[in-house]
Biopython code that builds the backbone (N, CA, C, O; Angstrom):
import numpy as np
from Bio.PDB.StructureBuilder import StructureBuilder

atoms = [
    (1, "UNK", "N", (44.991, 71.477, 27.341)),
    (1, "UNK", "CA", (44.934, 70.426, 28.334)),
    (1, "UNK", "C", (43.692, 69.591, 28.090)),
    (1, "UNK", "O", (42.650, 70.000, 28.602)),
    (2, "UNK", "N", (43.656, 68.240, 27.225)),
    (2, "UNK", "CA", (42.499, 67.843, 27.632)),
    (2, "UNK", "C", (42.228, 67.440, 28.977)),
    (2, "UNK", "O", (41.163, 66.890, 29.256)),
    (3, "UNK", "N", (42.833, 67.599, 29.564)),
    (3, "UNK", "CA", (41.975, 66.570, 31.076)),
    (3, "UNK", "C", (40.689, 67.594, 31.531)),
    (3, "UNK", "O", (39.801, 67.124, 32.241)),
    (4, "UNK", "N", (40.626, 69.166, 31.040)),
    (4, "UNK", "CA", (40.398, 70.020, 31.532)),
    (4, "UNK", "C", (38.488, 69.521, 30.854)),
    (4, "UNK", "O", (37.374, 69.811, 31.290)),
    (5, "UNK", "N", (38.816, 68.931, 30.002)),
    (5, "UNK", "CA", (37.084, 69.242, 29.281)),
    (5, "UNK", "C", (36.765, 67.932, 29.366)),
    (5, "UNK", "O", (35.910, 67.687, 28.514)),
    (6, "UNK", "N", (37.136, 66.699, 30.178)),
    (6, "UNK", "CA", (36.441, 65.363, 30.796)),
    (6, "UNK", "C", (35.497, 65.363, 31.218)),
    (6, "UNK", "O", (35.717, 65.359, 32.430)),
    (7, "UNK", "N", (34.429, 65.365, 31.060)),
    (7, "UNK", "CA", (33.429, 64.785, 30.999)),
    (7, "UNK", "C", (32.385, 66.061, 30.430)),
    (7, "UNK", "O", (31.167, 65.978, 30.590)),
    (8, "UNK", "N", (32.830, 66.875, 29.960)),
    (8, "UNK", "CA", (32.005, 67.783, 29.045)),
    (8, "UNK", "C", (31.421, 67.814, 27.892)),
    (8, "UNK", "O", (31.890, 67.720, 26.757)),
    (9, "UNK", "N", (29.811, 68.024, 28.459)),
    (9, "UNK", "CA", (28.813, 67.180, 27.109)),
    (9, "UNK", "C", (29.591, 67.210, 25.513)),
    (9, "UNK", "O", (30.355, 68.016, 24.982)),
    (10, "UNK", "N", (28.993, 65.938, 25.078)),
    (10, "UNK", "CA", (29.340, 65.802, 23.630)),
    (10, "UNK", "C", (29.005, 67.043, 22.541)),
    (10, "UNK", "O", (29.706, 67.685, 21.758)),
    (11, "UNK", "N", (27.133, 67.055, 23.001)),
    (11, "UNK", "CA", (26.778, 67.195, 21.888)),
    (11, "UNK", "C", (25.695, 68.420, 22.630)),
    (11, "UNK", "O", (25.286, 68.464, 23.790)),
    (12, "UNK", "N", (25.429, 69.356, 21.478)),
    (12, "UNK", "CA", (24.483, 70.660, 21.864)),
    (12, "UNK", "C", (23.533, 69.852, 22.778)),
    (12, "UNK", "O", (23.990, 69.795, 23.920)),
    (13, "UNK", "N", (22.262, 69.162, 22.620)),
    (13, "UNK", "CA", (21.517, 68.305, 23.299)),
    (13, "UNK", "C", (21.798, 68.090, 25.007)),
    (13, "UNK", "O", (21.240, 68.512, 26.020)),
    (14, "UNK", "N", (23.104, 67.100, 24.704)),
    (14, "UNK", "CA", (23.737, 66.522, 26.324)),
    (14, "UNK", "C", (23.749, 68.228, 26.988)),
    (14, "UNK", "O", (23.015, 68.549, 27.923)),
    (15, "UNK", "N", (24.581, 69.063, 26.405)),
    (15, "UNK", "CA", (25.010, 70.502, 26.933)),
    (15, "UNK", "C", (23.184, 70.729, 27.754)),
    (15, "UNK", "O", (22.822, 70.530, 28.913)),
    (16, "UNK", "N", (22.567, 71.112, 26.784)),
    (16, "UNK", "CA", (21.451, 71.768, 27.259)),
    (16, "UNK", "C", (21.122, 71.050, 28.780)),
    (16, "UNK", "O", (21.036, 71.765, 29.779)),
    (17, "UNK", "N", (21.020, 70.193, 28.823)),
    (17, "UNK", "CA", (20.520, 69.136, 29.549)),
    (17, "UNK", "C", (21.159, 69.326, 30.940)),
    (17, "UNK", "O", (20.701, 69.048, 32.048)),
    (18, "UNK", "N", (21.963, 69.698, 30.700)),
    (18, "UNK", "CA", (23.269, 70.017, 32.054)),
    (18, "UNK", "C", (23.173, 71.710, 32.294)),
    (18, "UNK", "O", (24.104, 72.243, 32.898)),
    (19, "UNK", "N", (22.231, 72.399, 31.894)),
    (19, "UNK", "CA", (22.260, 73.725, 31.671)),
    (19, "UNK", "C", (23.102, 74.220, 31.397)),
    (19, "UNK", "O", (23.645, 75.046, 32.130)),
    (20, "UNK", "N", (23.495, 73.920, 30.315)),
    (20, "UNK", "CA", (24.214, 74.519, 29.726)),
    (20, "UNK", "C", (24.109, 75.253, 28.056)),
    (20, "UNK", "O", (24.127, 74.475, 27.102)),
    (21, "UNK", "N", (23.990, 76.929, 27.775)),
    (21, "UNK", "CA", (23.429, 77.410, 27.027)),
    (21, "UNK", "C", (25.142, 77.137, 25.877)),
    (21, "UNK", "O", (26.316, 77.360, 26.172)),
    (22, "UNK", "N", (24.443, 76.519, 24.420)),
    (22, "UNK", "CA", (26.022, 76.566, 23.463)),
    (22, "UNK", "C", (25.167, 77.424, 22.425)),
    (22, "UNK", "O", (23.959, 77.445, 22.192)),
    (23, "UNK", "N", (26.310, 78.165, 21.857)),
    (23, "UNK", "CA", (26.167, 78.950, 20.603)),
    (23, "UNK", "C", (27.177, 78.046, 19.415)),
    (23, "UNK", "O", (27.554, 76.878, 19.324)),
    (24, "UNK", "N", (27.345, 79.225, 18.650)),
    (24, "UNK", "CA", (28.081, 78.599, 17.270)),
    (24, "UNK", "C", (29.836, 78.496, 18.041)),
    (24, "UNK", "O", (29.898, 79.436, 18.834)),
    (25, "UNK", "N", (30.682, 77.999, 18.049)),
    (25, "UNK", "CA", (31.830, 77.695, 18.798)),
    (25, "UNK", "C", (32.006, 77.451, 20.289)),
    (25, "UNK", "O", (33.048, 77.110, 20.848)),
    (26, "UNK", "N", (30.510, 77.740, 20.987)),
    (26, "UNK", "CA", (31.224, 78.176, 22.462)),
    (26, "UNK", "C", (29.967, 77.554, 23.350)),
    (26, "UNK", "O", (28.811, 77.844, 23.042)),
    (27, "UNK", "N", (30.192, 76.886, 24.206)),
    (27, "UNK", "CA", (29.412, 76.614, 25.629)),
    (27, "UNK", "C", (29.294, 77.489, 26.514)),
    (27, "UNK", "O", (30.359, 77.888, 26.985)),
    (28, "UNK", "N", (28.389, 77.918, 26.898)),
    (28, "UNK", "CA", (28.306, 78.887, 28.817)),
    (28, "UNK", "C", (27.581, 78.097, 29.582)),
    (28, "UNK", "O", (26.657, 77.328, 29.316)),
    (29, "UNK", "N", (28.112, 78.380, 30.564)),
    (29, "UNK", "CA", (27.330, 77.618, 31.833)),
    (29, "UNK", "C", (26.330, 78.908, 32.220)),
    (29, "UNK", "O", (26.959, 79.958, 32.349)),
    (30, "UNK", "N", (25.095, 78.999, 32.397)),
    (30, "UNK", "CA", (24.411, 80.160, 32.782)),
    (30, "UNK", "C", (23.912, 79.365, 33.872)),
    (30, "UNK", "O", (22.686, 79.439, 33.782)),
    (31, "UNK", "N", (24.183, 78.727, 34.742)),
    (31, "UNK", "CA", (23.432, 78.496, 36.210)),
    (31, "UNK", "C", (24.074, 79.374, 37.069)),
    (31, "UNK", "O", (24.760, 78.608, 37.745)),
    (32, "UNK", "N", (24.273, 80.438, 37.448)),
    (32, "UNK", "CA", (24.923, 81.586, 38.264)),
    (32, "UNK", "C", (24.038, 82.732, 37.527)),
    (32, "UNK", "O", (23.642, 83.565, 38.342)),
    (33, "UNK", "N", (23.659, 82.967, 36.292)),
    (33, "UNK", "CA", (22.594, 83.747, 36.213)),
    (33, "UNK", "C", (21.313, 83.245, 36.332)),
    (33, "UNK", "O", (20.435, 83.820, 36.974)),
    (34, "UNK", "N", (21.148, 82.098, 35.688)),
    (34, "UNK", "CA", (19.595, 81.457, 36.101)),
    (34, "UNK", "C", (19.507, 81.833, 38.037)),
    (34, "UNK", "O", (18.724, 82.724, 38.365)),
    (35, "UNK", "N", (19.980, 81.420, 38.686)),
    (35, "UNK", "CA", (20.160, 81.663, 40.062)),
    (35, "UNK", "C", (20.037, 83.130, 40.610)),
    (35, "UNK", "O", (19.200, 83.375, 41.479)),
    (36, "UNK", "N", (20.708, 83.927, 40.205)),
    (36, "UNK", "CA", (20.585, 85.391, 40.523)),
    (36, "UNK", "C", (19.155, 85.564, 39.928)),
    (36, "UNK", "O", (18.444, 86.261, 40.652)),
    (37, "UNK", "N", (18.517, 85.083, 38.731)),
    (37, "UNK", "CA", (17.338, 85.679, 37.954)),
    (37, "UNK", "C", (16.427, 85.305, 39.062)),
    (37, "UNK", "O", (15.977, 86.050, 39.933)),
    (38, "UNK", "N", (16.238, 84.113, 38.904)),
    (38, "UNK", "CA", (15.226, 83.180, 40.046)),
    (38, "UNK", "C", (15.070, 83.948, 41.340)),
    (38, "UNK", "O", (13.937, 84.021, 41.816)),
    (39, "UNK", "N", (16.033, 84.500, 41.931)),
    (39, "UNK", "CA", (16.155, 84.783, 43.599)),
    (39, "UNK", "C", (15.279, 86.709, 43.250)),
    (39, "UNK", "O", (14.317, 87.093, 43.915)),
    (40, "UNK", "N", (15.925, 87.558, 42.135)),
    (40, "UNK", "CA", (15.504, 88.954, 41.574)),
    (40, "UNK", "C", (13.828, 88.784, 41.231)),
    (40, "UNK", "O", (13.082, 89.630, 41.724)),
    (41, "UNK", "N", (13.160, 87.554, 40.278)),
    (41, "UNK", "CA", (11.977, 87.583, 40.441)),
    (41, "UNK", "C", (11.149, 86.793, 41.721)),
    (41, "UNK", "O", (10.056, 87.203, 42.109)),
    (42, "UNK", "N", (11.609, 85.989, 42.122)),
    (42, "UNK", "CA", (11.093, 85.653, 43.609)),
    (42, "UNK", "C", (10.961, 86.857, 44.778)),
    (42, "UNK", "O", (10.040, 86.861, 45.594)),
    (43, "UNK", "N", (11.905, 87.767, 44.740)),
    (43, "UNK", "CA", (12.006, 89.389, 46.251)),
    (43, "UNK", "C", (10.843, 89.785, 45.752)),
    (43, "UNK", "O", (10.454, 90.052, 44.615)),
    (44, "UNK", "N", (10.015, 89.766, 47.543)),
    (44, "UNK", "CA", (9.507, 90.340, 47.228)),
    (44, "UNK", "C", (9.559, 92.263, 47.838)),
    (44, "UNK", "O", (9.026, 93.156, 47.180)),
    (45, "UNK", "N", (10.304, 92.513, 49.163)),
    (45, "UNK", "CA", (10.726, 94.160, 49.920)),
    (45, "UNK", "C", (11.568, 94.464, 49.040)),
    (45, "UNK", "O", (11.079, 95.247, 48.225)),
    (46, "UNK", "N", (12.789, 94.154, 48.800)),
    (46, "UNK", "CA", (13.848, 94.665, 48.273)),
    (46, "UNK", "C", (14.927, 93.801, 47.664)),
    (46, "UNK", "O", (15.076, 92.633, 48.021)),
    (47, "UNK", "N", (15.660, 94.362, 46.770)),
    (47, "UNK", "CA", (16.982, 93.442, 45.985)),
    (47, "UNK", "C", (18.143, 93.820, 46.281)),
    (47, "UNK", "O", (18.530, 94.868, 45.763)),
    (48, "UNK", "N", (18.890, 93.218, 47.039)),
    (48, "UNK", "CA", (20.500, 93.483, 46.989)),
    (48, "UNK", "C", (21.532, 92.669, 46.287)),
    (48, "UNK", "O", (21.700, 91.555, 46.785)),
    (49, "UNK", "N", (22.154, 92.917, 45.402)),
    (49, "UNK", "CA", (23.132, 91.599, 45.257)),
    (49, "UNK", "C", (24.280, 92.188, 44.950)),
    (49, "UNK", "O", (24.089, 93.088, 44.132)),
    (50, "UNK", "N", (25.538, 92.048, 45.298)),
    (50, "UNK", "CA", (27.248, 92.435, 44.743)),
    (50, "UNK", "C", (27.586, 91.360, 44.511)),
    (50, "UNK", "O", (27.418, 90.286, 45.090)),
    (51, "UNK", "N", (28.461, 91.872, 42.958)),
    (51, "UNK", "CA", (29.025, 90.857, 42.655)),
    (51, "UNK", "C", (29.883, 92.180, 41.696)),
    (51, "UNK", "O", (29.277, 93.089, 41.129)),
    (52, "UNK", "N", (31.251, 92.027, 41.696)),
    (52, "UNK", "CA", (31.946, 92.869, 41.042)),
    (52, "UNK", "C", (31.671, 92.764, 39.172)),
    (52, "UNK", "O", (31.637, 93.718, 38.395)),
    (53, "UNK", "N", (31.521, 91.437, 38.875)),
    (53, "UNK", "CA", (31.448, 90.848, 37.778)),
    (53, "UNK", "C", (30.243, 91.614, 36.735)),
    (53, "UNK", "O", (30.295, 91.746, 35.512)),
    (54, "UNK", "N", (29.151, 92.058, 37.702)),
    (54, "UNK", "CA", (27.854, 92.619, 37.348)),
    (54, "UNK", "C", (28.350, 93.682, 35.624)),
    (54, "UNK", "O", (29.487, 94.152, 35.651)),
    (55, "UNK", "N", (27.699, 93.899, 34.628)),
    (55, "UNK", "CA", (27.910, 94.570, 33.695)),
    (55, "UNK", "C", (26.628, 95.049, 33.136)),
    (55, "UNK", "O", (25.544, 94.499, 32.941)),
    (56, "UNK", "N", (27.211, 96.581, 32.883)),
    (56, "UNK", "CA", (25.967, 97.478, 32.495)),
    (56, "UNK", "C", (25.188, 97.285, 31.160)),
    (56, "UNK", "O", (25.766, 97.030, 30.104)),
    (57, "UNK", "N", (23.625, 97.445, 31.293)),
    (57, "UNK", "CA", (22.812, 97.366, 30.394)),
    (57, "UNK", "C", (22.220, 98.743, 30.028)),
    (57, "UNK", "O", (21.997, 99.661, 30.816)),
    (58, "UNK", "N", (21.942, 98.723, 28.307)),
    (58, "UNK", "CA", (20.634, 99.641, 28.348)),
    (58, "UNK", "C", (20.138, 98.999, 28.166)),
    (58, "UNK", "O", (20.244, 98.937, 26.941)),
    (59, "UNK", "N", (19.234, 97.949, 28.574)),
    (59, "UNK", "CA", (17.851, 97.460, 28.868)),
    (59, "UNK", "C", (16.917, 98.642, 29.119)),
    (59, "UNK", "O", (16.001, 98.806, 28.313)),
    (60, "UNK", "N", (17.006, 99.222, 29.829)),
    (60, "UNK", "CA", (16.008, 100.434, 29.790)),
    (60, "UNK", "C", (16.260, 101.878, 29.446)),
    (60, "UNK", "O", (15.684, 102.885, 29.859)),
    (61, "UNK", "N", (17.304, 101.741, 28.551)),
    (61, "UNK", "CA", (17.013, 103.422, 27.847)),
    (61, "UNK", "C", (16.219, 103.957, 27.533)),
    (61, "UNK", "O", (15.478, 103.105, 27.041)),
    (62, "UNK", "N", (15.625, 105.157, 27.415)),
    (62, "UNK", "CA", (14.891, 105.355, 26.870)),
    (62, "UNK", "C", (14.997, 105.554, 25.049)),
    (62, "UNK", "O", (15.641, 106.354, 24.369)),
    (63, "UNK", "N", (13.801, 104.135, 24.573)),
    (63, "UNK", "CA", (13.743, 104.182, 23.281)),
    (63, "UNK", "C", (12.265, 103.604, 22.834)),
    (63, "UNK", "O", (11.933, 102.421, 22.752)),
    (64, "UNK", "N", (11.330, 104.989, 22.520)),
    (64, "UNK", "CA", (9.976, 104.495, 22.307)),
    (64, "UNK", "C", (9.760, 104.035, 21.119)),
    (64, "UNK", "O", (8.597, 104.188, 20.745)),
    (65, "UNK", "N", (10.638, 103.395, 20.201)),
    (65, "UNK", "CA", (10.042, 102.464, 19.256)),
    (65, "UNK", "C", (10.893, 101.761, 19.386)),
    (65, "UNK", "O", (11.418, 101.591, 18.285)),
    (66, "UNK", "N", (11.445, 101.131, 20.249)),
    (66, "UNK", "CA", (12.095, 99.664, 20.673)),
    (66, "UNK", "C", (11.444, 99.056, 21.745)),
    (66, "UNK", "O", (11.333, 99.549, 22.868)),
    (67, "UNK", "N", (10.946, 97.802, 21.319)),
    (67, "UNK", "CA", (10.084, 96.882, 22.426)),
    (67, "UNK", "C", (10.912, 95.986, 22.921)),
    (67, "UNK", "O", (11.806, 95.400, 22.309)),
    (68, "UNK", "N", (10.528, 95.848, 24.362)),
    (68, "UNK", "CA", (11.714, 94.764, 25.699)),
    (68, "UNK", "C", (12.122, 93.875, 24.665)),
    (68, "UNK", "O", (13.283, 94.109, 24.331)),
    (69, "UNK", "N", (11.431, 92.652, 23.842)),
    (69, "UNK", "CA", (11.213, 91.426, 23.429)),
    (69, "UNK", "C", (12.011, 91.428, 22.470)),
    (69, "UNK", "O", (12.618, 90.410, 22.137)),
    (70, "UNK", "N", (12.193, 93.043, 21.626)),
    (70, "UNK", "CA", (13.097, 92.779, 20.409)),
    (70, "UNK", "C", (14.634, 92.784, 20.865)),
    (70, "UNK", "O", (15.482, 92.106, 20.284)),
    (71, "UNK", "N", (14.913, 93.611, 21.959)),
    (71, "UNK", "CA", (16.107, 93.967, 22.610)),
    (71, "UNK", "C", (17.314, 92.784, 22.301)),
    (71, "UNK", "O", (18.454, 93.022, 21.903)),
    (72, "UNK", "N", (16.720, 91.436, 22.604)),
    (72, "UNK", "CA", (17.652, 90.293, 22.790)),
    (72, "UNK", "C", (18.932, 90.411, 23.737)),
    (72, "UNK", "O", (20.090, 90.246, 23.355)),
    (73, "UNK", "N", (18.620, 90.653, 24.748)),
    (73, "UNK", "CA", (20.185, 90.937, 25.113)),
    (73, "UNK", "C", (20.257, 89.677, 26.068)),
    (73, "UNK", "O", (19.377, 88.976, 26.567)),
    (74, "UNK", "N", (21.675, 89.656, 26.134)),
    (74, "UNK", "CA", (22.366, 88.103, 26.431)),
    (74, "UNK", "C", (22.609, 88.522, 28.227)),
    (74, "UNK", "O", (22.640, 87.649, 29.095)),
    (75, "UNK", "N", (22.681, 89.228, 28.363)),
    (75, "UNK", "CA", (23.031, 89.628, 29.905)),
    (75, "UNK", "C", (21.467, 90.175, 30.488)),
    (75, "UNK", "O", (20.876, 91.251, 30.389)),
    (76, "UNK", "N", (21.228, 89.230, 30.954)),
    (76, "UNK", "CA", (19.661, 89.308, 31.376)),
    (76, "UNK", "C", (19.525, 89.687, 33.130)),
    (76, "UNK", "O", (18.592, 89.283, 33.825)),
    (77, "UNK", "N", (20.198, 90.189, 33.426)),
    (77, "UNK", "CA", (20.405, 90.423, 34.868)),
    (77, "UNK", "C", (19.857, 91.646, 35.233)),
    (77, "UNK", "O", (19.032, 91.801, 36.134)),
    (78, "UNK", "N", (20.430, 92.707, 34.363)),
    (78, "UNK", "CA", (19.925, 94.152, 34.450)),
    (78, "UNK", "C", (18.770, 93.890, 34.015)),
    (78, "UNK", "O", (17.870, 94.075, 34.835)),
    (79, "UNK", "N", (18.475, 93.528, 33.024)),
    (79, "UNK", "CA", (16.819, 93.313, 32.161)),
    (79, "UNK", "C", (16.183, 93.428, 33.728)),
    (79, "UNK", "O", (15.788, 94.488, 34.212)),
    (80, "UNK", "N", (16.168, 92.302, 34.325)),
    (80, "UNK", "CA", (15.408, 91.896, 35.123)),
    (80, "UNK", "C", (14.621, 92.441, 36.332)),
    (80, "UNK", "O", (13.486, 92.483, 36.805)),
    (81, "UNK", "N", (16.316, 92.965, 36.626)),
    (81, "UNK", "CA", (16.309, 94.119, 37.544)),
    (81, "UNK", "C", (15.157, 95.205, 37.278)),
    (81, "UNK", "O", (14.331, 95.708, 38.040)),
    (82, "UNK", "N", (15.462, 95.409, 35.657)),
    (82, "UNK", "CA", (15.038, 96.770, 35.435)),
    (82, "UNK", "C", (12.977, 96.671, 35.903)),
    (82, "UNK", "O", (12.178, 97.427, 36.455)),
    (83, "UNK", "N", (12.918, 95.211, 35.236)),
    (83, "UNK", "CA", (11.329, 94.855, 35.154)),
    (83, "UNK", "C", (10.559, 94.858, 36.505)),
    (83, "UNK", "O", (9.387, 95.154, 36.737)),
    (84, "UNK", "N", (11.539, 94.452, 37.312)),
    (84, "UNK", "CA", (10.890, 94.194, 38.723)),
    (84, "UNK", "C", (10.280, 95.386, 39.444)),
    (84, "UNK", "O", (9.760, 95.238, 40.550)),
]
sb = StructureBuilder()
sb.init_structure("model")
sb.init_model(0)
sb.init_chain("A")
sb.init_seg("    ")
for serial, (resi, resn, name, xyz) in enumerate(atoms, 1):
    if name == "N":
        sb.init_residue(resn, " ", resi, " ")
    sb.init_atom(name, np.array(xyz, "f"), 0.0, 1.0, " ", f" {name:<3s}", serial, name[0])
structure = sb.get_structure()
């Protein structure tokens, strides 16, 4: 269907600009995690959030010669969680 991708940035650049994170074939919209991240490092008593969608990390396994920074992981939600 094109009608479906009207007015969806041209070019990697425009994308970013609209927050929008592109890889090699594919666009994501990450403003629904930027948002959850923002609100997880802003608490300051406690964190609640449901969302069925949520998916598990080892972000914090235990692994003493693996550092946070090398991890790279794309689902930064648990990360976050885990840091706070």
């Amino acid at each position: 269907d094109g009608g479906a991708a009207f007015g969806f940035p041209e070019t990697p650049e425009d994308a970013a600009r609209a927050g929008l994170v592109s890889g090699k074939d594919n666009i994501i919209d990450r403003s629904i995690q930027d948002a959850y991240i923002n609100a997880i490092r802003r608490a300051k008593d406690f964190i609640y959030i449901e969302n069925q969608y949520f998916l598990g990390s080892s972000f914090c396994w235990s692994a003493d010669d693996i550092k946070p920074e090398d991890i790279g992981a794309l689902h930064l939600i648990p990360k976050e969680l885990s840091l706070k």
